[in-house]
C-alpha positions in Angstrom: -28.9 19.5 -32.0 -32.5 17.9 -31.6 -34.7 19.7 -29.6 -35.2 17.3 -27.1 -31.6 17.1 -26.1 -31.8 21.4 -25.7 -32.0 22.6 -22.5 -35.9 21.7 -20.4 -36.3 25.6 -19.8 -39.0 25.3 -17.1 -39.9 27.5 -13.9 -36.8 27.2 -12.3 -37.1 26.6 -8.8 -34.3 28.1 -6.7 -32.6 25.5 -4.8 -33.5 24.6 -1.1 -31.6 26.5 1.8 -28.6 24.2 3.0 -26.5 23.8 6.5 -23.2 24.4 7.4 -22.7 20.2 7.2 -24.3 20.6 3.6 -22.0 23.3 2.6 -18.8 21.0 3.7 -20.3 17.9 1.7 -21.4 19.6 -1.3 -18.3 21.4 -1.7 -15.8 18.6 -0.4 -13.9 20.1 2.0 -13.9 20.0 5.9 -16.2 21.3 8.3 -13.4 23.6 10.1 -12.7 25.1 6.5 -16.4 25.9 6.6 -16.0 27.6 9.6 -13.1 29.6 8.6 -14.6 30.8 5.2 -17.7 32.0 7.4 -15.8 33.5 10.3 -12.8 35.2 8.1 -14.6 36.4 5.0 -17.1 39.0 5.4 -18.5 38.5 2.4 -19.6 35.1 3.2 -23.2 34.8 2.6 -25.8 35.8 5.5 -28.1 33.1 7.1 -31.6 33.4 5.8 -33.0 31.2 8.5 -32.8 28.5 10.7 -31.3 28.5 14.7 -28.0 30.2 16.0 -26.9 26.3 16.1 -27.9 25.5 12.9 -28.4 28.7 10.4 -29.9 28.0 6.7 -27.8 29.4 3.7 -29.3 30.1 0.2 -27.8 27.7 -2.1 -27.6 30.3 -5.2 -25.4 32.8 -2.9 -23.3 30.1 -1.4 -22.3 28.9 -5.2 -21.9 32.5 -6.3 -19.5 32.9 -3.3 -17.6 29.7 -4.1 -16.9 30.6 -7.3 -13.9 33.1 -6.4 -12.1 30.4 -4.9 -10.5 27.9 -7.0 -9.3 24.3 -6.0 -6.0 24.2 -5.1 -3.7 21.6 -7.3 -6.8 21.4 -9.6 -6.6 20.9 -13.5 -7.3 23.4 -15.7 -10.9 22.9 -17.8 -10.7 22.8 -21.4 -12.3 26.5 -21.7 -9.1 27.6 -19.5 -10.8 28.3 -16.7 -9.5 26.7 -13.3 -12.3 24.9 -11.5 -13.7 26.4 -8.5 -15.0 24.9 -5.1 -18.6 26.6 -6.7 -18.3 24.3 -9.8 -18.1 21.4 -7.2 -20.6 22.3 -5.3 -23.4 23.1 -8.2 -22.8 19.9 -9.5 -22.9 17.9 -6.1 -26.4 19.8 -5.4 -28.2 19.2 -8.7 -27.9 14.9 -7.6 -28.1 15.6 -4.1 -31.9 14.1 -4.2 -31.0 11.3 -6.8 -28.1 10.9 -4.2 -30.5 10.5 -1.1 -32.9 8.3 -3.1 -30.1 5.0 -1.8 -30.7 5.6 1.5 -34.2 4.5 0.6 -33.1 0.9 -0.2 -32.8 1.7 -4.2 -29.5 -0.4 -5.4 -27.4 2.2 -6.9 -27.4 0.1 -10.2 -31.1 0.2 -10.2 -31.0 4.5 -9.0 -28.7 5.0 -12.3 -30.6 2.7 -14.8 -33.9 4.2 -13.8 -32.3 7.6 -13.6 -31.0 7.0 -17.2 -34.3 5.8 -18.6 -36.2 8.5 -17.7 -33.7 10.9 -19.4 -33.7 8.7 -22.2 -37.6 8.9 -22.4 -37.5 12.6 -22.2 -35.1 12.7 -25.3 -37.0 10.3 -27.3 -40.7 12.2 -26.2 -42.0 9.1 -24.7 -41.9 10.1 -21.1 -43.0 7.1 -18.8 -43.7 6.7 -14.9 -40.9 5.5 -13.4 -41.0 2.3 -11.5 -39.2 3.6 -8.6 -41.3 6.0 -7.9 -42.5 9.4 -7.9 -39.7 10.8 -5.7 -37.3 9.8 -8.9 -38.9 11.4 -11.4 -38.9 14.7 -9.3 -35.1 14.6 -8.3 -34.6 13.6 -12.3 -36.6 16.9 -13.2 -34.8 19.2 -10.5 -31.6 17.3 -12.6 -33.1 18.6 -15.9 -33.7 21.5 -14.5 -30.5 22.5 -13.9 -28.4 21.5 -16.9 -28.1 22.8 -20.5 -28.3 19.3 -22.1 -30.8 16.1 -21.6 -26.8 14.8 -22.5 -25.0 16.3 -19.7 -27.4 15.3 -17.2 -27.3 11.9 -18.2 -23.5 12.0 -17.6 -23.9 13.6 -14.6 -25.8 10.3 -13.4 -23.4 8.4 -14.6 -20.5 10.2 -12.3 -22.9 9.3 -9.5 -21.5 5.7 -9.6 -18.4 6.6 -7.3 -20.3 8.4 -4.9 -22.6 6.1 -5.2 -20.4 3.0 -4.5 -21.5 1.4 -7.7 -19.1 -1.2 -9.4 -19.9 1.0 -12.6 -17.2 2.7 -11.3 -14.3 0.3 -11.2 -14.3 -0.7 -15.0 -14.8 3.5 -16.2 -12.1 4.2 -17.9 -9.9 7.4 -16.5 -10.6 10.6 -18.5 -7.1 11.3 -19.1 -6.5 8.4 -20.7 -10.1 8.8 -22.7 -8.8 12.1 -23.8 -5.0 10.6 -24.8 -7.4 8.3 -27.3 -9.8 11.0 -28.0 -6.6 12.9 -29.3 -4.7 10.0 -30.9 -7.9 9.5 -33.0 -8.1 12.9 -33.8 -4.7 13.1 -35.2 -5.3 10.3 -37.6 -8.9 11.8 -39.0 -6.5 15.1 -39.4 -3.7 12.8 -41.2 -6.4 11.6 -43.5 -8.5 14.7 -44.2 -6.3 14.9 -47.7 -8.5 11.8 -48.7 -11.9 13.2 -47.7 -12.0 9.9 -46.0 -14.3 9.4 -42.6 -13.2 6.9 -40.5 -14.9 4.0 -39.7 -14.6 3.2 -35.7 -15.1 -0.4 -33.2 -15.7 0.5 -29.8 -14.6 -3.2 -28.2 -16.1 -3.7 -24.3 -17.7 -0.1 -24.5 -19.1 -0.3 -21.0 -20.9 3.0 -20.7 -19.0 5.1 -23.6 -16.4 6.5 -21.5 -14.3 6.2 -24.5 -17.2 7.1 -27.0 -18.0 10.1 -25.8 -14.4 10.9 -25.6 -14.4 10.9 -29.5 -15.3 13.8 -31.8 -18.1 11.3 -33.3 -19.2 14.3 -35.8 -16.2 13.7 -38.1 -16.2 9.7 -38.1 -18.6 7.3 -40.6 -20.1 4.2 -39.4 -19.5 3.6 -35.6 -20.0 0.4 -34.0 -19.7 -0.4 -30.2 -19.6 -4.0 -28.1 -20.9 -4.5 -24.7 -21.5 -8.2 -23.2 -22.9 -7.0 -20.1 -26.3 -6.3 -20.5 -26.6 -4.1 -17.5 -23.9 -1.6 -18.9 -25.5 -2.1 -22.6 -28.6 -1.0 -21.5 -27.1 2.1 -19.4 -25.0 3.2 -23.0 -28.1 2.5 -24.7 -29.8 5.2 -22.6 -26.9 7.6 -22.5 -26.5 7.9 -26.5 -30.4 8.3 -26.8 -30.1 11.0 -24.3 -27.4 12.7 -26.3 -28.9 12.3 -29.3 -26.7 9.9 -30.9 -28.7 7.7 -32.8 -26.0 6.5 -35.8 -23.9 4.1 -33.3 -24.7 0.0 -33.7 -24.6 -1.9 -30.5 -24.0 -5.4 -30.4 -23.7 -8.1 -27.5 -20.7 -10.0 -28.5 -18.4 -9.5 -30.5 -18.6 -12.8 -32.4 -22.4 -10.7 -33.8 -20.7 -7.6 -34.3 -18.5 -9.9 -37.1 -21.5 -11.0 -38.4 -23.3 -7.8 -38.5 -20.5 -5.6 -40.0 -19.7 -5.6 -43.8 -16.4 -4.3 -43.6 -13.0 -4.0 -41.3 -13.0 -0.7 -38.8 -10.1 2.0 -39.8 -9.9 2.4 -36.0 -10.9 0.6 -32.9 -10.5 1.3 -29.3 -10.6 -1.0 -26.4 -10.8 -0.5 -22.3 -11.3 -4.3 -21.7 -13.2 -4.9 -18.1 -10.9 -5.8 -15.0 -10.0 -8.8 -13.8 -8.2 -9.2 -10.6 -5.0 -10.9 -11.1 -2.5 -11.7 -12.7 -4.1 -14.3 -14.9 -0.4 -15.1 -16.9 -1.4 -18.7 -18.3 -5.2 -17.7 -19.3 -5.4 -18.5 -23.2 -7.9 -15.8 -23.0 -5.7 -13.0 -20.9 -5.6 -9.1 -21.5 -3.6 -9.8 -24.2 -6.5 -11.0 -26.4 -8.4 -8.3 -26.2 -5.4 -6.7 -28.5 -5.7 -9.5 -30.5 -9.3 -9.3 -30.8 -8.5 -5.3 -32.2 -6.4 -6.2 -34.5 -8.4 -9.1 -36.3 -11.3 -6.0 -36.6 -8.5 -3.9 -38.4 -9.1 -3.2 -42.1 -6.0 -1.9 -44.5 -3.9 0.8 -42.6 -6.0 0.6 -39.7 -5.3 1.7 -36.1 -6.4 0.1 -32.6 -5.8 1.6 -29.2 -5.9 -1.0 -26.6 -5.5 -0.4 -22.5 -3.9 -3.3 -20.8 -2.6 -4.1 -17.4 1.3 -3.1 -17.6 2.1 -6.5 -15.8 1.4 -8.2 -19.7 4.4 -6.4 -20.9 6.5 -6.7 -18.1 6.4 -10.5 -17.9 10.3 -11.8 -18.9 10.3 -14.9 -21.0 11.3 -18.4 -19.3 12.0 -22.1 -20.3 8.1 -22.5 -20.3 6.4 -19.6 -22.6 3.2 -18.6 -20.9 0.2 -18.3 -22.8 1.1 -14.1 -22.2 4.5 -14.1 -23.1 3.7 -16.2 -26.4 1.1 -14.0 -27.4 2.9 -10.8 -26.9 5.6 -12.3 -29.0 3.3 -13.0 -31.9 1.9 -9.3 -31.9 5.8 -8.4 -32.3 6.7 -10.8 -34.5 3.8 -9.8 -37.0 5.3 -6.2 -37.0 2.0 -4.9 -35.1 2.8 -2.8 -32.2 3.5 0.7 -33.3 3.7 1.8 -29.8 3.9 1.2 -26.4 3.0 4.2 -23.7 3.1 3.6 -19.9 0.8 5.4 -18.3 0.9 7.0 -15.3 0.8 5.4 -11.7 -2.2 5.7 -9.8 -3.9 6.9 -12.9 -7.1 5.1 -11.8 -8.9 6.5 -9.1 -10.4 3.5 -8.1 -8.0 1.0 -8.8 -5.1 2.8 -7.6 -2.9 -0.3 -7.4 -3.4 -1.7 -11.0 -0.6 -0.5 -13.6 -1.5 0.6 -17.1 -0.2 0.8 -20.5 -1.9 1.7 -23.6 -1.4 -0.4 -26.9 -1.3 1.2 -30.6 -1.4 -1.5 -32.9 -1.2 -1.2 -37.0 -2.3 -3.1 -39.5 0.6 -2.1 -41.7 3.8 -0.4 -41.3 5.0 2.6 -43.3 8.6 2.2 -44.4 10.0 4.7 -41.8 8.1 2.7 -39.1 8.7 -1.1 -40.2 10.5 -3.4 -37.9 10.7 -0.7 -35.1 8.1 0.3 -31.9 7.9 3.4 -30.4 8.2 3.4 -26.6 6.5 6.3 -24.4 7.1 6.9 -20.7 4.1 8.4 -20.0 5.0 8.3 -16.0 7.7 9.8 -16.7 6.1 12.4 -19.1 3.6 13.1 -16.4 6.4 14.0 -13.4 7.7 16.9 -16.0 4.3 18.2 -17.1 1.5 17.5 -14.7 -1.5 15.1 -15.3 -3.6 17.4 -17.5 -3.7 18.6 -21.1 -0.6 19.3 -21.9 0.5 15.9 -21.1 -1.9 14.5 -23.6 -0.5 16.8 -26.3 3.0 15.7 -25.5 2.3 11.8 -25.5 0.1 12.6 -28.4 3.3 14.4 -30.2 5.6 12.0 -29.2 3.9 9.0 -30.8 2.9 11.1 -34.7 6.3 12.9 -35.0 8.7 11.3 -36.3 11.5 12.5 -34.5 12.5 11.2 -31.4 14.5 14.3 -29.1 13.7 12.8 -25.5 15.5 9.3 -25.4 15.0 8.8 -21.6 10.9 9.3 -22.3 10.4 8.4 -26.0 12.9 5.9 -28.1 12.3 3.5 -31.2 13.5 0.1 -30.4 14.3 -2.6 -33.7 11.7 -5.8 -33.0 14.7 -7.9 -34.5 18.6 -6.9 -34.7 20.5 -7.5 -37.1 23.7 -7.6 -34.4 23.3 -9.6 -31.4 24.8 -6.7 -29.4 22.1 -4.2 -30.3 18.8 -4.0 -28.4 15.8 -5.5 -29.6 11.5 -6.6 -28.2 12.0 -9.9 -29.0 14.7 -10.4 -26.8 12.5 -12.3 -23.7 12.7 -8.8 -21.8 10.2 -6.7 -20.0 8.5 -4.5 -22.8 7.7 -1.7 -20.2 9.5 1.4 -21.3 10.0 2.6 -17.3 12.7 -0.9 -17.7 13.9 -0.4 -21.2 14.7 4.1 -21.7 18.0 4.8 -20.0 20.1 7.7 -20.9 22.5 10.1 -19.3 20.5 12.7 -17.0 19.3 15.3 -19.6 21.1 19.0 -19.7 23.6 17.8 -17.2 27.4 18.6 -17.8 28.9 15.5 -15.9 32.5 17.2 -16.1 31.3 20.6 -14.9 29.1 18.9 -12.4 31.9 17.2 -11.0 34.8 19.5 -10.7 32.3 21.7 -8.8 31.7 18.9 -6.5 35.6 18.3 -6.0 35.7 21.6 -5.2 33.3 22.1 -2.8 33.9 19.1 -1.0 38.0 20.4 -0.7 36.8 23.4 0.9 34.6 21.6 3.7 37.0 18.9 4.1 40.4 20.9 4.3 42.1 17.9 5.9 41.5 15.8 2.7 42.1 18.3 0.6 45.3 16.9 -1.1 43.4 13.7 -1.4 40.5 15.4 -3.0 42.8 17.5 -5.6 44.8 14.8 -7.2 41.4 13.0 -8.4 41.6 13.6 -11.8 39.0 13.6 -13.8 38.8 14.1 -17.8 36.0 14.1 -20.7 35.3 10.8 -22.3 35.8 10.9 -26.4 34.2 8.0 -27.5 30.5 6.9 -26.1 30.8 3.6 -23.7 28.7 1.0 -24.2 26.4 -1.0 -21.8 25.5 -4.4 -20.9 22.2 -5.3 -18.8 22.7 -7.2 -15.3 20.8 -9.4 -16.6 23.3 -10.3 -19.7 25.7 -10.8 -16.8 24.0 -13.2 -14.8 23.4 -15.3 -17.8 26.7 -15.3 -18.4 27.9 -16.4 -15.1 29.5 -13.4 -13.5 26.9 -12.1 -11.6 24.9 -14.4 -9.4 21.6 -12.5 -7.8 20.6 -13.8 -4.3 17.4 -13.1 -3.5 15.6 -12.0 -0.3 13.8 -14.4 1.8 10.8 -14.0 4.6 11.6 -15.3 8.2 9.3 -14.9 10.8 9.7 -12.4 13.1 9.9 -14.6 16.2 12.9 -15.9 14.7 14.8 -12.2 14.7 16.8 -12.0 18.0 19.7 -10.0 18.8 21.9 -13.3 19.0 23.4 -15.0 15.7 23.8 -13.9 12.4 23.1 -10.0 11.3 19.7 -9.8 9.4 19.8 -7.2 7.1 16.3 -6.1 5.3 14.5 -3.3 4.2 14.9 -0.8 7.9 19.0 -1.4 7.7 18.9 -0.5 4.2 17.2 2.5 4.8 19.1 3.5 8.0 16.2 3.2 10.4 17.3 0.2 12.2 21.3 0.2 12.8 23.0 -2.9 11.0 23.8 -5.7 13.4 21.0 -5.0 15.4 18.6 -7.6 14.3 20.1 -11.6 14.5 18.7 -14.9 13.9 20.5 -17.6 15.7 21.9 -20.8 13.6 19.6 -23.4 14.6 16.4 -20.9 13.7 18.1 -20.1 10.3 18.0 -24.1 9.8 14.4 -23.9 9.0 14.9 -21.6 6.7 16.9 -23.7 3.9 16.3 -21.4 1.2 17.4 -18.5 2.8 20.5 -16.6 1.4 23.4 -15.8 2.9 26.5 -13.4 2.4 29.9 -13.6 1.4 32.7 -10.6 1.2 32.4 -8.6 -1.5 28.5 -9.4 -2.1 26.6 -6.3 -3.2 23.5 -5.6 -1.6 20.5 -4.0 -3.3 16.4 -2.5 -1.9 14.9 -1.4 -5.2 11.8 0.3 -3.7 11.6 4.1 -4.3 14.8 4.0 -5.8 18.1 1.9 -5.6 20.2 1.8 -2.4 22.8 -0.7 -2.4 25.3 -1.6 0.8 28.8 -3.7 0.3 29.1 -6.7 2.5 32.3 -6.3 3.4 32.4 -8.6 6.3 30.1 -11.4 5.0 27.8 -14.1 7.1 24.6 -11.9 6.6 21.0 -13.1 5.9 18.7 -11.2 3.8 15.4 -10.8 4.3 13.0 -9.4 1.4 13.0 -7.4 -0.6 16.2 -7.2 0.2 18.4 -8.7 -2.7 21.4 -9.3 -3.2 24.7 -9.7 -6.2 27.6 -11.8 -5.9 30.6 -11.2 -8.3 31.4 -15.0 -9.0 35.5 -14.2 -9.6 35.6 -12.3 -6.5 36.3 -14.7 -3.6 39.0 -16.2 -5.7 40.4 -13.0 -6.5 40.8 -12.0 -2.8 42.3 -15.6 -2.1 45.0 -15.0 -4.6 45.6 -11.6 -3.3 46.4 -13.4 0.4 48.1 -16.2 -0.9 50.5 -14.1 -3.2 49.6 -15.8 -6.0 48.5 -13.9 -9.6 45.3 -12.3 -8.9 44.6 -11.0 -12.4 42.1 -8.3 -13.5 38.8 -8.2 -11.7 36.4 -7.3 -14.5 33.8 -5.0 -11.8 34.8 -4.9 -8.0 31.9 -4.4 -5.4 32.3 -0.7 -4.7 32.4 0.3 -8.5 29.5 -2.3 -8.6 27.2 -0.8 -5.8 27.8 3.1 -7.2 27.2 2.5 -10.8 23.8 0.5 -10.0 22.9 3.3 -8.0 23.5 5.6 -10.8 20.7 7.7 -11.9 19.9 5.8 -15.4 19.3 2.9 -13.0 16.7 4.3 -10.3 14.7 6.2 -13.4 13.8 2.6 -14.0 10.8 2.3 -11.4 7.6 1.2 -12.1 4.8 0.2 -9.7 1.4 1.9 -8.9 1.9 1.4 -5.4 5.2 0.6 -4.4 7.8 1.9 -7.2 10.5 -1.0 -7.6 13.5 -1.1 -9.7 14.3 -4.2 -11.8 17.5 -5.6 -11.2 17.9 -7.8 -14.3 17.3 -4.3 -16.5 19.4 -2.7 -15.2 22.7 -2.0 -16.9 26.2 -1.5 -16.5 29.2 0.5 -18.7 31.7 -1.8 -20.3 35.3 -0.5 -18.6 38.8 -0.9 -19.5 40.0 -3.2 -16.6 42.7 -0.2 -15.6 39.8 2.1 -15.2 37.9 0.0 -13.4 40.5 -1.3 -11.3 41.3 2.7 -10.6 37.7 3.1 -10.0 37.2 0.4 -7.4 40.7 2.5 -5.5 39.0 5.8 -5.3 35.7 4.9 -4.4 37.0 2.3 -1.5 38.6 5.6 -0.2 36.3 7.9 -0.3 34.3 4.7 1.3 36.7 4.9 4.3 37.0 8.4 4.6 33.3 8.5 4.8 33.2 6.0 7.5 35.6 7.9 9.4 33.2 11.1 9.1 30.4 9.1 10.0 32.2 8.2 13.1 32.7 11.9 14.2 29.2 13.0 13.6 28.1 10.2 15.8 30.3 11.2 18.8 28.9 14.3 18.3 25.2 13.7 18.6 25.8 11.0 21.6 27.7 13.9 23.2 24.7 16.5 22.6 22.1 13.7 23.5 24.5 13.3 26.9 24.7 16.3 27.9 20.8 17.5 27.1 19.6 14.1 29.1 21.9 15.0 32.1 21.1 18.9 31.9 17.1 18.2 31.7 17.4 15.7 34.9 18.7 18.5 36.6 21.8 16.0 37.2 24.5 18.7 35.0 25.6 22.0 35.4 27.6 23.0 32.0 30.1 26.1 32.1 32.7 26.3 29.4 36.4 26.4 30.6 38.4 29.6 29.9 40.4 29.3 26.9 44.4 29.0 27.4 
C-alpha cells in the first residue's frame, strides 16, 4: 500500500458536541427511541452542555454507547461482527459537514466530484484548492481524518449519493449482487490457479466501480473498464487514484476499448445503466449489452451480465421482437451457461425493477453443452436470508455440478431431442421463478394426507363415514405434466381475460362483477353488478359460462368455480374455460352419451392451486403467477373423473359449513348490537 493511500494521521480533533435531533439522524432511528435509550438506560451518556431543552452530548461517548446495541434484522459484516447503531452513526458523522455543504446551493454531483478530487489529489501529492470552497476542503479533511484509508473515504463519498439524492445512486449496482460476481469471479481465478494463469478482466458501463471494487483486483492481469458518461468516468477516475489503483485502462466507448485492446478478456462483467421501460422492440435493448460481453470474450471466457428479468420473461409471438430474437440467438449459439433470478426488491432504489444475472460462455465443456443452468435466486433468498451465505449457495449452485434442489436449481436441454421433453427454445418465459416446479421438498404426501383425513373425521364426526371411505394410496410410477399453456394451444383450454370497467358503471343491479375484493373474500360475491346496457360499452369484456374456472394470480393463486355462469370479470381477474365442458353437461341433461371429460372444473381449480403452481411468482412489486406456465398432471380419465366426485363433495360439504359459521356470527353480531343499545336482556333458559 502506497503511502499516500495510508491513513492522514493528524491531530485528531474530537468531534463537535451533538443534540438529541442529531443523535436520531445520525443514528437512523426515531426521536422517541432517543428518548427511551436516554430515559431507560443509565448508562446513557451525560450532557456536557447546552439548555435543560436542548442538552449537548459528546459525540465519542454517544458512539462508544451505541456500539452495544446492534441493528435489529441487520446483516452480518464480513469480519462476523453484527453492525451496531454506533457503526451507523460514526459513519453518518464523519460526512455530516460534506452532507450540510447542499444546503449551500452545491449540486450534489458537483459536492461528490469535488469531494472526490480532492481525495484524489491527496493520493497523487498534488493537493489543489478546491473550487467550491474552503468550507470543502475542511469537511474533506475532518473525512480524512477519520478513516484508515484515502480509499475508504473516497467510498464513503460516494455512499453520499443516496442521502444525497444524487442520480449516482439509481444506476449503483446492489452490493449483494457485486459480491455474487465478486465470488463467481473468484471461483473461476481458483478453477484456473492449476495454470498459473491471471485473468484478464472487461468492466462494460463501469459507472463508478461498484463492480470493480467488488473484485479481488490483486490476483487478476490486465484490467480494462468502459464508461460513456463522462461525469461517472471522471468520478471512477478519482476513486481508483484514491485507492491506489493505477493498473486499470479506462476508455469512453467501447468501440475505443476494441481498438485499444490487443487481445479478448477471460472475463467481463456488465451492470448496463437503467432505462425505464420496457423497451421490447429497441434493436439496441438490454439484451445487447450481453451481446456486447460476449463479442469481448476470448477462448473459454466468462461474462456476467445484469439484466432487467422482463428480457427473459417475454414469450415468443407470430411477430419476434427484436428481444425475443436476440435471446434466441444467445441460446441457439450454446452461450448462456446460466440464468439466476435475483431477488425482488433487491435494489434499493429501484425497488420495482426485476433482475436477473447472465453467465455467458464462450465454450462449453462436454458435461455443460447443449444445457443452461437455472437459479432461483428469490427463491434461494426466502430459505437463507439476503446476506453471505446466499452468495455462497448461488455461487455453489452454479460451479457444482450436481444439481440436489430442483425447485431452486435445474439444467434445462436448449434443444430436445423429444418434443415432449422441456427445452429454452421453446417460445417460453426463460425466468426460472416460471420454469422450476417440483413436489414440495421433505414432504410425505401420503403421510400428510391420512393425518389430514384423520383430523378432519375427528372435528367433523358427522361426516365421518364420508371422510373414512376416501381412500387414498401411493403412486408407483411418476406422472407426467403438461403446461396450461400446451393446453390452450391445443384447444381445450380457452383463457378469458380480465377486463377494466369504470367504476361508475358497478351498481348493485345486473350482472355479478367478480374482481380482485370477491376473490379475496373482502367484498361478498354478488354484491357488485353492472347492468346490461353499461356492459354494452364494454365489448371486450368477458363473460362466464358454467363450469368456467376463475383465477387472481397475485400473491399466490386463488381460483373460484363459476358454477352458475353470467359473470363479468374485471382485472386481474382471469379466467379458464374447459372447451368440452358445456357440451358435456348438455349430454348429461339430454341423456345422450356424455363420454369422458378429460379435467372437470373442481379438479381444474385445486390442481392450479396446487403448491408447484403458486412457487411460480415473480414480480418486484406485485408477485403474479403466470397462467400459461403453469402445469397440470396427465390423469387416467377414471381418476380424474373420481377426482372431480370427491372434491365436488367436499365442495358442498364446505358450503354447508360455511353456512353454519355465518348463522353463527350474524347471531353473535345480533345479539352484541341489541345488548350494547341497551335494547336486550340475555339469560339462558334452564336446561330440560
Amino acid at each position: 500500500m502506497s503511502q499516500g493511500n495510508q491513513r492522514r494521521r493528524t491531530n485528531r480533533n474530537r468531534f463537535e458536541p451533538v443534540t438529541l435531533g442529531e443523535i436520531k439522524e445520525l443514528a437512523g432511528v426515531g426521536r422517541p427511541t432517543v428518548s427511551n435509550w436516554r430515559r431507560r438506560h443509565t448508562s446513557f451518556p451525560a450532557a456536557m452542555g447546552g439548555t435543560e431543552n436542548k442538552p449537548l452530548f459528546d459525540a465519542d461517548e454517544v458512539a462508544e454507547w451505541l456500539d452495544t446495541r446492534p441493528v435489529p434484522d441487520a446483516e452480518q459484516r464480513e469480519d462476523g461482527r453484527m453492525p451496531t447503531y454506533g457503526d451507523r452513526f460514526r459513519e453518518a458523522l464523519r460526512l455530516r459537514r460534506l452532507v450540510a455543504l447542499k444546503h449551500d446551493g452545491i449540486s450534489a454531483e458537483t459536492l461528490i466530484s469535488s469531494a472526490l478530487s480532492l481525495i484524489a489529489d491527496t493520493a497523487a501529492g498534488n493537493r489543489r484548492a478546491p473550487a467550491s470552497g474552503e468550507q470543502l476542503e475542511q469537511a474533506v479533511d475532518e473525512l480524512l481524518d477519520s478513516t484508515e484509508t484515502l480509499g475508504a473515504a473516497a467510498d464513503a463519498v460516494l455512499g453520499l449519493a443516496g442521502r444525497l439524492e444524487s442520480d449516482l445512486a439509481v444506476d449503483a449496482t446492489p452490493a449483494v449482487v457485486a459480491g455474487l460476481i465478486g465470488a463467481l469471479v473468484r471461483r473461476r481465478e481458483a478453477a484456473g490457479e492449476a495454470e498459473c494463469a491471471r485473468l484478464s478482466l472487461i468492466n462494460l458501463y463501469a459507472g463508478t466501480g461498484d463492480l470493480l471494487f467488488a473484485l479481488d483486483r490483486g490476483r487478476l492481469g490486465r484490467i480494462t473498464a468502459m464508461e460513456a458518461d463522462r461525469l461517472r468516468r471522471e468520478l471512477l477516475s478519482h476513486r481508483l487514484l484514491a485507492h491506489g489503483v493505477q493498473d486499470v485502462d479506462l476508455y469512453a466507448d467501447i468501440s475505443a476499448l476494441r481498438a485499444g485492446r490487443r487481445m479478448a478478456a477471460d472475463v467481463v462483467v456488465v451492470d448496463p445503466p437503467y432505462a425505464a421501460g420496457e423497451r421490447e422492440t429497441d434493436e439496441d435493448g438490454p439484451l445487447s449489452r450481453a451481446a456486447e460481453a460476449l463479442g469481448l470474450l476470448g477462448p473459454g471466457g466468462t461474462a456476467y451480465v445484469v439484466v432487467p428479468s422482463w428480457t427473459l420473461a417475454r414469450q415468443r409471438t407470430g411477430v419476434r421482437s427484436p428481444n425475443v430474437r436476440l435471446r434466441e440467438h444467445l441460446l441457439m449459439e450454446d452461450s448462456v451457461a446460466g440464468i439466476v433470478q435475483l431477488p425482488r426488491r433487491i435494489h434499493p432504489f429501484r425497488t420495482g425493477a426485476e433482475l436477473a444475472l447472465l453467465v455467458l460462455r464462450r465454450d462449453a465443456g462436454p458435461a455443460e453443452r447443449g444445457l443452461t443452468r437455472l437459479v432461483d435466486g428469490d427463491r434461494i433468498a426466502m430459505r437463507t436470508g439476503l446476506g453471505q451465505r446466499w452468495v455462497e449457495v448461488v455461487t455453489d449452485a452454479l460451479s457444482t455440478t450436481g444439481v440436489s434442489a430442483p425447485e431452486e436449481v435445474r439444467d434445462i436441454p436448449v434443444t430436445a431431442a423429444s418434443p415432449r421433453q422441456e427445452q429454452l427454445l421453446d417460445g417460453r418465459s426463460l425466468l426460472p421463478a416460471h420454469r422450476l416446479a417440483s413436489p414440495e421438498p421433505g414432504l410425505d404426501h401420503f403421510g400428510a394426507s391420512l393425518d389430514a383425513r384423520r383430523e378432519a373425521a375427528a372435528a367433523l364426526p358427522n361426516l365421518r363415514e364420508w371422510i373414512g371411505g376416501l381412500g387414498i394410496a401411493k403412486r408407483e410410477s411418476p406422472v407426467p405434466h403438461r403446461r396450461l399453456d400446451e393446453h390452450v394451444r391445443a384447444g381445450q383450454l380457452k383463457l378469458l381475460p380480465g377486463h377494466r370497467i369504470h367504476s361508475e358503471d358497478i351498481t348493485d343491479e345486473g350482472l355479478i362483477v367478480i374482481g380482485r375484493e370477491e376473490m379475496l373474500g373482502t367484498l361478498r360475491i354478488g354484491r357488485r353488478r353492472i347492468a346490461p346496457e353499461a356492459l354494452a360499452g364494454y365489448p371486450q369484456a368477458a363473460v362466464t359460462e358454467r363450469g368456467d374456472v376463475l383465477l387472481l394470480t397475485e400473491h399466490g393463486v386463488r381460483t373460484h368455480v363459476d358454477d352458475v355462469g353470467g359473470c363479468v370479470l374485471l382485472a386481474p381477474v382471469q379466467g379458464l374455460r374447459i372447451t368440452a365442458y358445456a357440451q358435456h353437461q348438455q349430454q348429461r341433461v339430454t341423456g345422450g352419451p356424455a363420454g369422458d371429460l378429460w379435467i372437470g372444473p373442481h379438479p381444474l381449480a385445486r390442481l392450479l392451486a396446487a403448491p408447484r403452481n403458486q412457487q411460480r411468482s415473480s414480480g418486484s412489486l406485485v408477485r403474479r403467477v403466470s397462467v400459461r406456465d403453469m402445469d397440470l398432471p396427465q390423469l387416467p380419465p377414471e381418476e380424474i373423473t373420481e377426482l372431480e366426485a370427491v372434491l365436488t363433495e367436499t365442495d358442498r360439504h364446505r358450503a354447508e359449513v360455511r353456512r353454519q359459521l355465518e348463522a353463527l356470527d350474524t347471531l353473535a353480531e345480533r345479539l352484541a348490537a341489541g345488548v350494547a343499545d341497551g335494547a336486550l336482556a340475555l339469560r339462558r333458559r334452564p336446561s330440560r
